[in-house]
C-alpha positions as a Markdown table, in Angstrom:
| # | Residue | x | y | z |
|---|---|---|---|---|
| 1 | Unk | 0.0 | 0.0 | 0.0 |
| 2 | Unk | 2.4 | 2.6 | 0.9 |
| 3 | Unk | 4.6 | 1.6 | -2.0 |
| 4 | Unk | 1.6 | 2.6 | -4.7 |
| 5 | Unk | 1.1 | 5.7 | -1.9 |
| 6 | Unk | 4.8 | 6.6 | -3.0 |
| 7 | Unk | 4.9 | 5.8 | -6.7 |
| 8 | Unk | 1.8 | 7.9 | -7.3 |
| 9 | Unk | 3.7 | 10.8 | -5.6 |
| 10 | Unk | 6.6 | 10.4 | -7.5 |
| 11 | Unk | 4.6 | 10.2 | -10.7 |
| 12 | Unk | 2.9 | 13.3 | -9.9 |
| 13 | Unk | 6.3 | 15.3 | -9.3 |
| 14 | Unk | 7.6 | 14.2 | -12.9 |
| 15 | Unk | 4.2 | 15.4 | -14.3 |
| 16 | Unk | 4.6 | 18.5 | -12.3 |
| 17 | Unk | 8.5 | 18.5 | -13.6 |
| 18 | Unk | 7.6 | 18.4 | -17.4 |
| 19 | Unk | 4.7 | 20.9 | -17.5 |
| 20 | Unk | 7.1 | 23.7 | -15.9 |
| 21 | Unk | 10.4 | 22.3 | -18.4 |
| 22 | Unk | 7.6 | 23.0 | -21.5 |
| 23 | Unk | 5.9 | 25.9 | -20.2 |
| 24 | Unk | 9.8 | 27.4 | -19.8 |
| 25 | Unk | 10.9 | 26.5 | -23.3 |
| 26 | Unk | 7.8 | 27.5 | -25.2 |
| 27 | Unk | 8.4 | 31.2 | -23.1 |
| 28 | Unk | 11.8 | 31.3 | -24.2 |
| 29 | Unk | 11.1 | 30.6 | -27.9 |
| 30 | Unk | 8.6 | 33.1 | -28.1 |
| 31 | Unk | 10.4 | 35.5 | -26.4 |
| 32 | Unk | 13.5 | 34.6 | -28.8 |
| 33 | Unk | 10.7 | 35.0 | -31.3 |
| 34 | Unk | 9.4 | 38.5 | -30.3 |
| 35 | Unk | 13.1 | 39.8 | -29.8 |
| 36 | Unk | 14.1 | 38.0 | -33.4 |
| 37 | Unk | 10.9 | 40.0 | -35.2 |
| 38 | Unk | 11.6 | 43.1 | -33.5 |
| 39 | Unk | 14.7 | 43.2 | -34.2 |
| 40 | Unk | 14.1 | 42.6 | -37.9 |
| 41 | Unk | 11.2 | 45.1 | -38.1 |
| 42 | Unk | 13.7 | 47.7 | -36.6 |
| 43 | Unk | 16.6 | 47.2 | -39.3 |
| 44 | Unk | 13.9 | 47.3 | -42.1 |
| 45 | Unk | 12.5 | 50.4 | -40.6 |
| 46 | Unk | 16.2 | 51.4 | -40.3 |
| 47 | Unk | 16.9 | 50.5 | -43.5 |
| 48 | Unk | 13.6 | 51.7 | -45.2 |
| 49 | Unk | 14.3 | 55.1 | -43.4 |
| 50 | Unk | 17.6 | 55.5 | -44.9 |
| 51 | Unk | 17.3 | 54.5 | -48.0 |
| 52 | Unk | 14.5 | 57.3 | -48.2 |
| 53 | Unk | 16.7 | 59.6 | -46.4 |
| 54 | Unk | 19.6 | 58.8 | -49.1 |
| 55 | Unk | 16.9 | 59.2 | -52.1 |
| 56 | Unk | 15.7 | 62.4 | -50.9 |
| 57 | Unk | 19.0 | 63.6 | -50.4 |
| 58 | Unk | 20.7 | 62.7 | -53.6 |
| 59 | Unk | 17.6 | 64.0 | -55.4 |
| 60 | Unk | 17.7 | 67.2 | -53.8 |
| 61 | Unk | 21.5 | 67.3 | -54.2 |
| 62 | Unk | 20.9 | 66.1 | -58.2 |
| 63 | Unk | 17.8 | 69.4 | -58.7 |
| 64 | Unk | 20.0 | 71.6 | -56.9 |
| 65 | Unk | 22.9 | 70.6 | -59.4 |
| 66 | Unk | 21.2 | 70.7 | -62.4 |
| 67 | Unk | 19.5 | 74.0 | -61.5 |
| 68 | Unk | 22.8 | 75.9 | -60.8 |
| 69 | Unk | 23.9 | 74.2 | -63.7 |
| 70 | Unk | 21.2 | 75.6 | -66.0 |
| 71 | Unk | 21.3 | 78.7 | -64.2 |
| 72 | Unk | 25.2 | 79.5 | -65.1 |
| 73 | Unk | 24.6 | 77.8 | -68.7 |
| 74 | Unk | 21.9 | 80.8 | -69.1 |
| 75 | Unk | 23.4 | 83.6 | -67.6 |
| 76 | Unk | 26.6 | 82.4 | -69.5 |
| 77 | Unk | 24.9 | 82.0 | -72.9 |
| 78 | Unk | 23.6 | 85.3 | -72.1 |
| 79 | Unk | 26.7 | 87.8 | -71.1 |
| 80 | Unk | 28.3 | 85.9 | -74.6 |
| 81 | Unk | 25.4 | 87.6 | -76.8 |
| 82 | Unk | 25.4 | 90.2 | -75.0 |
| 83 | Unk | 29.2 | 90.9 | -75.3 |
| 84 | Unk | 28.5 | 89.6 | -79.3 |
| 85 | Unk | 25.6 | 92.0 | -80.0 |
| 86 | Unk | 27.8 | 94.8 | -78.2 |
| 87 | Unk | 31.1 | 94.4 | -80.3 |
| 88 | Unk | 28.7 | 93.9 | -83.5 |
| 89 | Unk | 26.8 | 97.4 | -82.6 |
| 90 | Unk | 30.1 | 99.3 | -81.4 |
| 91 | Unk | 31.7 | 101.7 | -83.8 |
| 92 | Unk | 35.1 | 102.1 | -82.2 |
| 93 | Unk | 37.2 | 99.5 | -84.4 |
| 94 | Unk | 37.3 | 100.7 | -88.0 |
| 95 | Unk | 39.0 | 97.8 | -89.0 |
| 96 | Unk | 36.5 | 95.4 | -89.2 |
| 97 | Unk | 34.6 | 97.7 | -92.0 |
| 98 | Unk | 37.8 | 97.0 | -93.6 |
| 99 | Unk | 38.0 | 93.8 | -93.4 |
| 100 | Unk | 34.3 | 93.2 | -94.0 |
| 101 | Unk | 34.8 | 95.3 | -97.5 |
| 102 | Unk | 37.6 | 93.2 | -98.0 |
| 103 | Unk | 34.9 | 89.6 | -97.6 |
| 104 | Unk | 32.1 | 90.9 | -99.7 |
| 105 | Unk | 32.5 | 94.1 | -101.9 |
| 106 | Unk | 35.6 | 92.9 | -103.0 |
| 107 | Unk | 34.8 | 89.3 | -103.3 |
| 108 | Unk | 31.7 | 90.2 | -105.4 |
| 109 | Unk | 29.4 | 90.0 | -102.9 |
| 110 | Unk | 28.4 | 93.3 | -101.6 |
| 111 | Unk | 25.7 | 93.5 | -98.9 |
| 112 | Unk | 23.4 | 94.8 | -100.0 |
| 113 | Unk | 23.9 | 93.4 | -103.8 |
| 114 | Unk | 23.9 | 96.1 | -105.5 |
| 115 | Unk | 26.6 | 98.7 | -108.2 |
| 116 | Unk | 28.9 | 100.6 | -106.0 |
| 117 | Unk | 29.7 | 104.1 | -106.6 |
| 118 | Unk | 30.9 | 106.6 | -104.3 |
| 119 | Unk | 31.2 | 110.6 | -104.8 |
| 120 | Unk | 33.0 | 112.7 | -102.2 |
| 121 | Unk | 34.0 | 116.0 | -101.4 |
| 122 | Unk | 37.1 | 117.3 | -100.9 |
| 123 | Unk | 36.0 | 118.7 | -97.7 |
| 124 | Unk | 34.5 | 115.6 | -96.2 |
| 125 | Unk | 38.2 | 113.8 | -97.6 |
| 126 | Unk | 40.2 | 116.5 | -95.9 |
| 127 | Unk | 37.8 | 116.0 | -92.1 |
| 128 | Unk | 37.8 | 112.4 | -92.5 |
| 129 | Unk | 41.6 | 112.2 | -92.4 |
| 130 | Unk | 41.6 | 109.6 | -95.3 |
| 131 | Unk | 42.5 | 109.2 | -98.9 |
| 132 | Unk | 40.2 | 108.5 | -101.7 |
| 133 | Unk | 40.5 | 104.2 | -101.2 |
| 134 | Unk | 41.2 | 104.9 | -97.9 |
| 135 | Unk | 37.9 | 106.3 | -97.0 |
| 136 | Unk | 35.9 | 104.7 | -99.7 |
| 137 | Unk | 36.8 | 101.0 | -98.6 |
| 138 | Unk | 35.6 | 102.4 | -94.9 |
| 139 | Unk | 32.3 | 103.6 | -96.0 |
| 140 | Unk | 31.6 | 100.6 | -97.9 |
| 141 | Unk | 32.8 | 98.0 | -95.4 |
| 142 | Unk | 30.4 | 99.8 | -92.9 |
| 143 | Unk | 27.4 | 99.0 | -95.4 |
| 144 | Unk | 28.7 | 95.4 | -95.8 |
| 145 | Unk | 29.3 | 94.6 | -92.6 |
| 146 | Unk | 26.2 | 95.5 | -90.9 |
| 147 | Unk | 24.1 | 94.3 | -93.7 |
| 148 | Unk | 26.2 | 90.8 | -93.1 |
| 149 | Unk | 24.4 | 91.6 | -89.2 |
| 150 | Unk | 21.2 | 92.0 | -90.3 |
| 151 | Unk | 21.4 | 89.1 | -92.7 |
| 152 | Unk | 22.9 | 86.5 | -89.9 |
| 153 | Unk | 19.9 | 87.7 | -87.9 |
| 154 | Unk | 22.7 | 88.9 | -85.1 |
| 155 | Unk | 20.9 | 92.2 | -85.0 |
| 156 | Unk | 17.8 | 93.9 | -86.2 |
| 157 | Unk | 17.6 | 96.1 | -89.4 |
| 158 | Unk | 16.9 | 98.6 | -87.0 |
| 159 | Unk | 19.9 | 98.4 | -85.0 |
| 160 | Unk | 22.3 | 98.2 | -88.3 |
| 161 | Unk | 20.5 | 101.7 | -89.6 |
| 162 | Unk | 21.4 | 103.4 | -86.2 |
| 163 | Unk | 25.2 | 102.1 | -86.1 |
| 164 | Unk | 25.7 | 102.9 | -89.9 |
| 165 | Unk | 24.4 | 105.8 | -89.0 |
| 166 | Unk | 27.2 | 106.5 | -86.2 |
| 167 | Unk | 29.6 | 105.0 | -88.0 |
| 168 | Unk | 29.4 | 107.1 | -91.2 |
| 169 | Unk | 29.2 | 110.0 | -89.0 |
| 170 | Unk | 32.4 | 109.0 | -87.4 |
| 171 | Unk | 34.3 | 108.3 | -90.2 |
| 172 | Unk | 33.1 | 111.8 | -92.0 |
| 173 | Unk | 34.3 | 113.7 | -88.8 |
| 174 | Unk | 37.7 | 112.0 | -88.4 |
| 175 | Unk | 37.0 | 109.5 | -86.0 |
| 176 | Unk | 38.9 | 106.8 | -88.1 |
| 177 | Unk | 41.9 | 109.1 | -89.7 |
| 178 | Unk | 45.2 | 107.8 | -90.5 |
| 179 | Unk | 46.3 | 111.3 | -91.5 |
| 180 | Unk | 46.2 | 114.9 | -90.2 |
| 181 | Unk | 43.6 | 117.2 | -91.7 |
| 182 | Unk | 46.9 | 118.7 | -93.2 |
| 183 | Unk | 47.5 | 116.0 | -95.1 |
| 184 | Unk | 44.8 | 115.7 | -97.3 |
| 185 | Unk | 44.8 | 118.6 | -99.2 |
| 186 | Unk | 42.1 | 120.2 | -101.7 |
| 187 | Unk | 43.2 | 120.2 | -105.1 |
| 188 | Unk | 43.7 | 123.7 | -106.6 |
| 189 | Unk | 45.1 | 125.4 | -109.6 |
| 190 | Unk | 47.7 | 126.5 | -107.1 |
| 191 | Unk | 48.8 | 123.0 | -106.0 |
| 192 | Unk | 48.2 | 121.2 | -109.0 |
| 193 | Unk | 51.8 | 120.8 | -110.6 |
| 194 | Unk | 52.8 | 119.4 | -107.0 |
| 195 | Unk | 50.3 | 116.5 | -107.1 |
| 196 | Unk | 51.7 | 116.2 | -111.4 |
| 197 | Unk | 55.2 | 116.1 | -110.2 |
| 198 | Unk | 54.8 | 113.8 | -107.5 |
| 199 | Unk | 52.8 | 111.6 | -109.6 |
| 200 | Unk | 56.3 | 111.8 | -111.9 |
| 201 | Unk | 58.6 | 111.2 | -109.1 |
| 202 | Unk | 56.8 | 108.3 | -108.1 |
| 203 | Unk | 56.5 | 106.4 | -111.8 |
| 204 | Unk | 58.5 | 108.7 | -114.5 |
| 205 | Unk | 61.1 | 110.0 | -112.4 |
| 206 | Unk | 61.8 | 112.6 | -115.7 |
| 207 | Unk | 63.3 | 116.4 | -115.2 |
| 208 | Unk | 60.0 | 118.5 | -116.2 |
| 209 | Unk | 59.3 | 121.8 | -116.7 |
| 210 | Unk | 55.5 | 123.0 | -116.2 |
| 211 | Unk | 53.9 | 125.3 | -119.0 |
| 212 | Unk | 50.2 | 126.1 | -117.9 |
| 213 | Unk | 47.5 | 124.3 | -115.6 |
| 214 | Unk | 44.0 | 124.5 | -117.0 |
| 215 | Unk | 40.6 | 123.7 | -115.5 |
| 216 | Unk | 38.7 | 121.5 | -117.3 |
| 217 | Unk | 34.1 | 121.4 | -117.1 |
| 218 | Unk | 34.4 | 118.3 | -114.5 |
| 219 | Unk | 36.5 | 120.5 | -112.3 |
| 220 | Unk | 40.0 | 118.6 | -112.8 |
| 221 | Unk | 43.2 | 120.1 | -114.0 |
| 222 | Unk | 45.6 | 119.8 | -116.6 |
| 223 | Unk | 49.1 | 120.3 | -116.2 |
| 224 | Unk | 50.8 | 121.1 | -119.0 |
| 225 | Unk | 54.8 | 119.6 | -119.2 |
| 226 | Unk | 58.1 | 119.5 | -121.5 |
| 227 | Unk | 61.5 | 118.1 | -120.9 |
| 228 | Unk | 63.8 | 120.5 | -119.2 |
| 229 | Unk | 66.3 | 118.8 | -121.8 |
| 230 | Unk | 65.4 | 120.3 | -125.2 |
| 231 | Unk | 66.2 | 117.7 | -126.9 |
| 232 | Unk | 63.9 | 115.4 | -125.5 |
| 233 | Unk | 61.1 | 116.5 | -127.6 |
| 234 | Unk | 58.8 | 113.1 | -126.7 |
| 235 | Unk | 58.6 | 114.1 | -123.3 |
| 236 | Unk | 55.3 | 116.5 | -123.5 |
| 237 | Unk | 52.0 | 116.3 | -122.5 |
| 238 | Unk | 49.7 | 116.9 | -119.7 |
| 239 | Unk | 48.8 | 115.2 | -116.5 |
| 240 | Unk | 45.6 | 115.1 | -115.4 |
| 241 | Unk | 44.8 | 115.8 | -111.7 |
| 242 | Unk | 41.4 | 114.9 | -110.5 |
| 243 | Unk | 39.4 | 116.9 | -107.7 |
| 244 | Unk | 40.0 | 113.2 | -105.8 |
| 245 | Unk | 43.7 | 113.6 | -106.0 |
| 246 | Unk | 44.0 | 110.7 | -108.5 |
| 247 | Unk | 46.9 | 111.7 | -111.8 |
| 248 | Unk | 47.3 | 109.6 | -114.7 |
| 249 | Unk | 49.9 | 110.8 | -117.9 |
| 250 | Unk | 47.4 | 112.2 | -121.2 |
| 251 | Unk | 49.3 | 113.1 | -124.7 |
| 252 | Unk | 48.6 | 116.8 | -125.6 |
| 253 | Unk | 46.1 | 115.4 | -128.4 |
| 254 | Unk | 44.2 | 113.7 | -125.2 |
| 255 | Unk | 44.9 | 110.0 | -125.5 |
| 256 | Unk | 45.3 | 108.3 | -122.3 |
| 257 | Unk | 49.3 | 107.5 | -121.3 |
| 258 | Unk | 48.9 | 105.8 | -118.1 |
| 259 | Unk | 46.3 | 104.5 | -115.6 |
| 260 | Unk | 45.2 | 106.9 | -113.0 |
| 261 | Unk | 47.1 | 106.7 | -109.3 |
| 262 | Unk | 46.1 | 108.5 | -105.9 |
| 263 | Unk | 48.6 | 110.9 | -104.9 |
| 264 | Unk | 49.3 | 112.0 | -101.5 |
| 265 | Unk | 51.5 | 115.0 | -100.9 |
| 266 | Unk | 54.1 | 114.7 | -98.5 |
């Protein structure tokens, strides 16, 4: 009797021993479980959270980029036609009407297209500061060069007639001289034998003696001439000096000798 009393006891403590082992180990893997998922949850929130954090940053970063990028590409593009349509519209550098007279007019292609002719005073010569070809290739590279302008579309048709107008009105008053007023003298029946012989010292190189200067209707001069050596009897005739200071050798029956030359006294 007492040994069933005692194996019943010591059946109910194992009993009582499993349930507790059990209930212990199913605690623990649940809280190993819990701990495991939280842990998990917080990296992916971690993670998640970052990699938004990273997105949003480089995306900011990239539209702040490309805006001051876009920004300094305009403002660029902008001072270079600006600084373009301000050398283009500037009158201070005669050379490029030069140059452009050089491209076009004398290339055949004038701007605009059409028969180039120029008549000039002595006056406006003698304040311009600049020969006959001197000031003609100026005035005539201004119309070519801002026609070229207007043409490339660089400026408007309005903005070509003003800086012709400027420029013309520079070059008229001296603003792109290459000589003293002094220089370019008017052509008189004073001075006329001087531009004659200086035409002959500069392609004859003969010893003349002037006779008579005449004024013919177009308002050009003949100057009469003979050999100072009597016995050169071929060497007569008459240069003829134009109002533009241009001289070219004529026979005394009027038959041209030689092709007209600018002459600049010294």
């Amino acid at each position: 009797m007492k040994r069933m009393r005692y194996a019943a006891m010591l059946s109910a403590i194992l009993l009582s021993l499993t349930f507790l082992v059990g209930c212990n180990t199913h605690e623990k893997q649940s809280m190993s479980k819990i701990s495991s998922d939280t842990t998990t949850a917080t990296k992916k929130e971690d993670t998640s959270d970052s990699s938004e954090t990273l997105e949003s940053s480089s995306a900011t970063s990239l539209k702040t980029s490309t805006s001051d990028s876009l920004e300094f590409t305009s403002e660029t593009e902008k001072d270079i036609q600006s600084v373009n349509v301000k050398e283009i519209l500037s009158t201070d550098n005669a050379q490029k009407y030069v140059d452009a007279y050089n491209k076009f007019t004398m290339q055949g292609n004038p701007f605009p297209p059409t028969q180039r002719g120029l008549t000039v005073s002595n006056e406006i010569y003698s304040a311009s500061g600049l020969e006959g070809t001197e000031y003609g290739d100026r005035f005539w590279g201004i119309i070519d060069y801002y026609g070229n302008a207007v043409q490339q579309g660089w400026i408007s048709q309005e903005q070509a007639s003003q800086a012709k107008k400027e420029a013309i009105n520079k070059l008229q008053s001296g603003g792109y001289a290459l000589h003293s007023k002094n220089e370019t003298q008017q052509v008189t029946a004073e001075n006329a034998a001087q531009y004659a012989e200086k035409f002959n010292q500069e392609t004859l190189g003969w010893a003349l003696q002037y006779m008579q200067t005449i004024q013919d209707s177009e308002e050009n001069f003949q100057v009469y001439f003979i050999s100072q050596d009597p016995t050169e009897k071929a060497k007569k005739g008459y240069f003829l000096v134009t109002k533009d200071r241009m001289v070219s050798r004529y026979s005394n029956g009027g038959g041209v000798l030689s092709d007209p030359i600018e002459v600049t006294l010294p």
